[in-house]
C-alpha positions in Angstrom: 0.0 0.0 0.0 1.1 3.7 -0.7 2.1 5.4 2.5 2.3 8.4 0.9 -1.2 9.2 0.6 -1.3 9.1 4.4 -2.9 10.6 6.6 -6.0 11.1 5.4 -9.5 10.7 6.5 -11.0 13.9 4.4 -11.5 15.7 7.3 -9.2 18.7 6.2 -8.7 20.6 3.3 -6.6 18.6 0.6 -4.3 20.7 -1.6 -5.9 20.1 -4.4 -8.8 21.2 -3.4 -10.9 23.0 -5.7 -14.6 24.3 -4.3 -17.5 23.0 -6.4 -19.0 26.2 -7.4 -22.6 24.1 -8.2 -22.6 23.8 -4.1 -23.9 26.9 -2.0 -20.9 28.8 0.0 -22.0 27.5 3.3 -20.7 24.1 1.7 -17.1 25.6 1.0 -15.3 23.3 4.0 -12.4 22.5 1.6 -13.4 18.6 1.9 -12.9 15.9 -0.8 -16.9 15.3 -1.3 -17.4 19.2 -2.1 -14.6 19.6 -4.6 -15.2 19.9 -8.2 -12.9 16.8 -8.9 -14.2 14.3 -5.8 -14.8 11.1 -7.9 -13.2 12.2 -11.2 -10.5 11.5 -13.3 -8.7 15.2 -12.3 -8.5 13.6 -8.5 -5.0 12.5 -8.0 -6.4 10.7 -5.1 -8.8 8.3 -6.8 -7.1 5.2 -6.3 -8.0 6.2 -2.5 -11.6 6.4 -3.1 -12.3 3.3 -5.5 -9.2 1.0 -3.8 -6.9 -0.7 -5.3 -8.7 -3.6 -7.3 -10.6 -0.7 -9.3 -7.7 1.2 -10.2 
């Protein structure tokens, strides 16, 4: 497993964290489920979300 990635429980801003404007402001806590890329292709942490046998 990647260590590097570590630590990380979304509980703090990532630095690639970029707001999803569609979201209201309120919204704007700088976690990975209210960034424009959570779940996409641009997230350089997907292998994180899906784990490793969907990568």
């Amino acid at each position: 497993m990647d260590e590097a990635l570590e630590p990380f429980e979304f509980s703090e801003p990532m630095p690639c964290y970029e707001s999803n404007r569609l979201l209201s402001s309120d919204l704007d806590d700088g976690r990975c489920v209210h960034c424009q890329k959570f779940l996409t292709l641009d997230c350089p942490y997907i292998g994180h979300f899906l784990g490793e046998e969907d990568e």
